[in-house]
Phi, psi and omega in degrees: 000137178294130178317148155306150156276279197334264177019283175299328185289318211290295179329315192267008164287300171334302174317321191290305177302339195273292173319293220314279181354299163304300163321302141003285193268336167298328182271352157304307203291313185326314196288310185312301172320297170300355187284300186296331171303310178276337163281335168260329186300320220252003164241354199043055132298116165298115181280152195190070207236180200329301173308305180288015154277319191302322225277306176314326206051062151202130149255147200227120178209134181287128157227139186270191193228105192227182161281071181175273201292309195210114183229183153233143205221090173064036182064017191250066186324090178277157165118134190297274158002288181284358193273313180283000172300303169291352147321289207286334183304295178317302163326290190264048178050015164255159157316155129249192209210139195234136171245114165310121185243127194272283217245146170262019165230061227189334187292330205268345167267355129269023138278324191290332167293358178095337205298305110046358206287343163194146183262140178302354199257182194257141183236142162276125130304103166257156134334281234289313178293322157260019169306334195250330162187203189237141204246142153288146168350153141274166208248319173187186178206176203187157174270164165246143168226168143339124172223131195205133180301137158286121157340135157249183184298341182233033155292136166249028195281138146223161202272157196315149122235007177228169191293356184266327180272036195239341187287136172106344195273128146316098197236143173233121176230186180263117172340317207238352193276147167303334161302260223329311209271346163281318153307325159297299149297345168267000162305310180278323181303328220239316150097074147220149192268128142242141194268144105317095168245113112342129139288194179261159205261322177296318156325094168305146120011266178306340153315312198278273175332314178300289204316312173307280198302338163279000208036021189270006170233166145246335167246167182188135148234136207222141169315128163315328183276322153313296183289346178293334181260005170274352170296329165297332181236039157211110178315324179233042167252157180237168196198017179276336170325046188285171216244289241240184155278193205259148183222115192319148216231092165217207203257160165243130169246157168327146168321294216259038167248062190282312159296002150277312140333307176325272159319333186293284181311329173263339149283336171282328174314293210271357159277337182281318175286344187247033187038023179280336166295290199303319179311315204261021176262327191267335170326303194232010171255306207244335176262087178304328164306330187290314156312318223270313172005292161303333181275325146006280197320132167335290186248052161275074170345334165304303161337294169210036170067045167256182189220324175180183202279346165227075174266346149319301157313331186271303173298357179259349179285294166309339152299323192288349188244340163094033199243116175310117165332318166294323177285332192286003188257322147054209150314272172348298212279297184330290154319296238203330195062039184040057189221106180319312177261033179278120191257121186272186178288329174306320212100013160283131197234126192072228182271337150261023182053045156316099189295150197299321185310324185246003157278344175305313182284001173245021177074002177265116180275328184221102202275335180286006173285106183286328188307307179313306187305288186308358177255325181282318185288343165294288166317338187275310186317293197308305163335301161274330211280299140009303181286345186228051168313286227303318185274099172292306206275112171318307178294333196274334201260011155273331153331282190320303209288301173303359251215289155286352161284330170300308197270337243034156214325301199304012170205041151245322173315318157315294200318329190295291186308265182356332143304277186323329190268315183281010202083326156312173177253118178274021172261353202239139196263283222265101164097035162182290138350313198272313167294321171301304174310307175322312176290339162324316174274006158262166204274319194302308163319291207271354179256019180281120160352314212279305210275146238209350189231016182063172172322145204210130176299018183000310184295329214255353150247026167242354149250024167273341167302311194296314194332293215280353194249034174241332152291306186319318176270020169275313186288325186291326153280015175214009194245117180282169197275000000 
């Protein structure tokens, strides 16, 4: 039968308009591609955005190790930085994972490298900073000054207050920071010479003020928030001088990360709105007494690479078992919070939570001894550590050896059968053992045929594992061996 015409006209337009469409969107998908194609040929940046953090199970965020942004405190991983860092980690249902940044002119190439995914730190917004990558909402904001000794009585120094009297003057700034890039512009402006000394980028924020307040410098320009809590431990510096207007503060991710960003900006929404960003900005911004305490402090890591009142003891134990002195510090903090004379509701006693039964079998007579206790909870480590020969890869049968020191063998020894039985790998910790064991605490699991040791609190030793091996890699990176 023959077609209508009027029909037929009507079809072959619908067709026409569909192509067009289809063109359309193809050359729309075509266009994102080369957008992206071309950010990547002309930044070499590896993408790498919310999903493949998710995807990894790490967020990876740069932070420097300063008294302010990342410290470790009485063994206790500190710092305004890092408090909101483990915010947003917590937001997005990942681990995080902390990267140290050694030069602080150094930072936007390990984010472009992957090493990364943000950097952590409060960053000025400059033109010049976002050429390099993309800043978040701001978090706060701040000026740069002057940092300068106040005359002493028989100084004839006297201090800068107008930008014009800066000619001639030696100013040390960090290379890559908005002082520098601000010095500079009042140089043209102002038509006056300042010697510009670049520090080394490992030169901390906080190095560089003591370097002022010690006299080996006379001048430094520094972010204003920074130096208002270092006027607490150094006395005789003055910071009222400022180079600049007020300038916005925020954290920076890759170009090509948009969801991420995306999540960055709607957590910073909802902590600024329930107040939790201003509690921890007054935590370590605004209580100078608090401040200067911690930096002070013995076992403020800064100090001497310490960790806590027995780390001598804890490196002569760790040697003996063949163990970094830092994971055994830990294990220690994970327990006890380094408090010798700490009693649980069980009856476990001191600084590894020694039940009386098994310090009685390693001969420690007095467990609130801390030397007795660390030498008997090293032995009970060397004891298992024994039990689980069968797991040759060292690194995978330290899970186990933690795993149990919390439950004990016999009901990590479950979770394996248990593995076993369900498909997993009973050789294997992260996404199989470590699930089973977890599963220990349903009726269906610990009433399982296989299993020999009955119910078991799982869940609370499989993050007392993630617990102790996420510090231990917190210490390594800011603890010397």
């Amino acid at each position: 039968m023959q077609a209508q015409p009027g029909k037929q006209a009507t079809a072959g337009r619908f067709s026409g308009k569909r192509w067009r469409m289809l063109y359309l969107i193809f050359a729309s998908a075509l266009s994102l591609f080369a957008a992206d194609w071309l950010l990547w040929r002309c930044t070499g940046w590896p993408v790498r955005d919310l999903a493949d953090i998710r995807q990894s199970g790490r967020l990876r965020v740069l932070l420097s190790y300063d008294p302010i942004d990342y410290f470790i405190y009485r063994g206790e991983p500190m710092g305004y930085s890092y408090e909101l860092a483990r915010s947003f980690a917590r937001a997005l249902d990942v681990p995080l994972e902390v990267v140290v940044v050694r030069d602080l002119n150094n930072q936007i190439p390990l984010l472009t490298s992957k090493k990364s995914d943000i950097v952590a730190r409060l960053m000025t917004i400059t033109p010049a900073s976002e050429r390099e990558a993309r800043f978040s909402n701001p978090l706060d904001s701040t000026r740069q000054v002057l940092v300068q000794r106040r005359p002493n009585g028989g100084s004839a120094m006297k201090l800068v207050r107008r930008l014009d009297q800066l000619d001639g003057k030696t100013v040390y700034v960090h290379r890559n920071s908005a002082s520098y890039s601000r010095l500079a512009e009042i140089m043209e402006t102002k038509n006056i010479s300042i010697d510009l000394a670049p520090v080394e980028g490992s030169l901390s924020t906080s190095e560089l003020i003591g370097k002022v307040s010690d006299g080996t410098f006379d001048y430094a320009a520094v972010d204003e928030n920074i130096a208002s809590t270092h006027t607490a431990l150094f006395s005789n510096i003055d910071i009222r001088t400022t180079l600049s207007a007020r300038l916005p503060l925020a954290w920076a991710v890759r170009k090509n990360s948009p969801e991420l960003l995306e999540a960055l900006n709607r957590w910073l929404k909802k902590i600024k709105r329930s107040g939790e960003l201003a509690i921890i900005r007054d935590k370590y911004y605004n209580n100078l007494y608090r401040f200067k305490k911690h930096a002070t402090h013995a076992f403020y890591s800064n100090q001497a690479g310490t960790i806590s009142p027995y780390d001598q003891l804890l490196k002569k134990q760790a040697r003996i078992i063949d163990w970094d002195w830092r994971l055994l510090a830990a294990l220690v903090y994970e327990e006890s919070q380094f408090d010798a004379g700490a009693v649980s509701w069980a009856g476990a006693i001191g600084l590894m939570q020694l039940m009386p039964s098994t310090g009685a079998s390693f001969k420690a007579r007095n467990l609130f001894d801390p030397a007795q206790n660390l030498r008997a909870g090293a032995e009970h480590i060397r004891f298992v550590d024994r039990e689980w020969r069968e797991i040759e890869d060292r690194s995978m049968r330290l899970k186990f050896i933690l795993a149990s020191y919390n439950v004990g063998s016999g009901h990590v020894r479950d979770a394996r059968k248990l593995a076993s039985k369900y498909g997993a790998k009973p050789d294997v910790w992260e996404g199989n053992v470590e699930k089973y064991l977890a599963l220990k605490s349903q009726r269906r699991y610990y009433n399982d045929p296989v299993t020999s040791y009955g119910y078991c609190n799982g869940p609370v030793a499989v993050r007392y594992t993630r617990n102790i091996l996420d510090r231990y890699r917190l210490y390594r990176e800011v603890i010397p061996k």
